[in-house]
N, C-alpha and C positions, 0 to 999 in steps of 0.2 A: 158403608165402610169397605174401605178396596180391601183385596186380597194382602197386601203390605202391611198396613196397618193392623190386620186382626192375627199377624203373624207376632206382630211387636208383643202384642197382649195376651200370648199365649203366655200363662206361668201356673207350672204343675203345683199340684196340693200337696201330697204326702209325698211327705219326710222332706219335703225341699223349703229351703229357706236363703236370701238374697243379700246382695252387699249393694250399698248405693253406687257402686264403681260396676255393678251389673254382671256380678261372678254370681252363680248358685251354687248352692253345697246341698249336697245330698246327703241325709243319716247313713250311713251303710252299718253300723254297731254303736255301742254306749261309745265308743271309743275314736273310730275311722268314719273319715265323711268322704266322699267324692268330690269335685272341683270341676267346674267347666263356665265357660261365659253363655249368659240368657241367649234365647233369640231376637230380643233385644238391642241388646249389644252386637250380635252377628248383623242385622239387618244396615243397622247404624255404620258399619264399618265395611261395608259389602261384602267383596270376595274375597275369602282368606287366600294369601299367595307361599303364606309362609309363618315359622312360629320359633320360638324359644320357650322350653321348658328344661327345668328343673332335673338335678341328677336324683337319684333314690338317695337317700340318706341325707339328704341336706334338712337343716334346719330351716324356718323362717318366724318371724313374729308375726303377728296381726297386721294386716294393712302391709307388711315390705313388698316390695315388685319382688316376685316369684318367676316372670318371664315377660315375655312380647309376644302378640299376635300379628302380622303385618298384613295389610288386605292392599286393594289397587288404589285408596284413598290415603290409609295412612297406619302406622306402626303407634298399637297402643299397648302400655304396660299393664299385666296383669298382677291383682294386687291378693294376696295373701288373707280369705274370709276370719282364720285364726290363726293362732300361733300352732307349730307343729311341725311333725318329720315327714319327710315325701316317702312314700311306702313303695309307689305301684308309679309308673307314668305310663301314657297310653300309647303303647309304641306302633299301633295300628294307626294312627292319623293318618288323615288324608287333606288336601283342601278342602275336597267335595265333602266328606265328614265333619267337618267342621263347619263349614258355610251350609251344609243343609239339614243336619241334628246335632247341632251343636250342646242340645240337652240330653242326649242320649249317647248313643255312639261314639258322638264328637268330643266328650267327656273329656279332661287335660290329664287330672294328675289325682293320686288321691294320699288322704292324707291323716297320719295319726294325732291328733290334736289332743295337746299339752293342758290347756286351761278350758274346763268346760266354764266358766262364768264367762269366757264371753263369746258364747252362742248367744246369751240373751242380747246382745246389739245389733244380730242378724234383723231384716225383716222378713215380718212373714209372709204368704201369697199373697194376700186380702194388702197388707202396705205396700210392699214392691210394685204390685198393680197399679196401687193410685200413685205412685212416685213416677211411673210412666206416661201414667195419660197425664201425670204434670207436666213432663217431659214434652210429650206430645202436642200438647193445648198451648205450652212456651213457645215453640217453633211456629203454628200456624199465623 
């Protein structure tokens, strides 16, 4: 396995859980989660050049585009894990933050979520994993 590929397949265990459009959200309270795109999705997209997010206090539903990431291949919409207010956005970005911890540091936006019943359509590490190496094994 090259260094690329076992970068794809990195997805952390606690508290984190996945969207098939390849956003993870992080518990941060019963209440607040954090938001950012997999490595995954970063690898898939290459280098970010650029980004739209969200003002604090905006509402979104589930699933609506919340912003855009643009890299040197292509400008993809980021899509909203739940419904909920934008609390915090990460006004530290960088490209390099985002193309190189995009799980961490590189983190987008985070967010007070409205409807806890639908966390449960999130996946969890153990699914989003295998939804990649589906991903992956598609492409070869």
């Amino acid at each position: 396995m090259n260094d690329e590929v076992s970068r794809h397949l990195i997805v952390p265990q606690d508290n984190y859980y996945y969207t098939t459009t390849h956003e993870w959200i992080c518990m941060d309270d019963k209440n607040s989660i954090t938001v950012g795109i997999t490595y995954y999705a970063q690898d898939n997209l290459g280098e970010i050049v650029s980004w739209k997010l969200p003002q604090k206090g905006q509402f979104f539903e589930k699933e609506q585009a919340f912003g855009w990431v643009e890299s040197n291949k292509s400008v993809n919409d980021l899509y909203m894990p739940v419904s909920g207010e934008i609390v915090e956005i990460n006004n530290s970005l960088t490209p390099s933050l985002i193309s190189d911890k995009p799980m961490d540091e590189g983190w987008l936006v985070r967010v007070e979520f409205s409807k806890e019943s639908e966390l449960v359509s999130l996946l969890n590490p153990y699914a989003y994993k295998k939804l990649i190496e589906e991903e992956i094994k598609s492409l070869e």
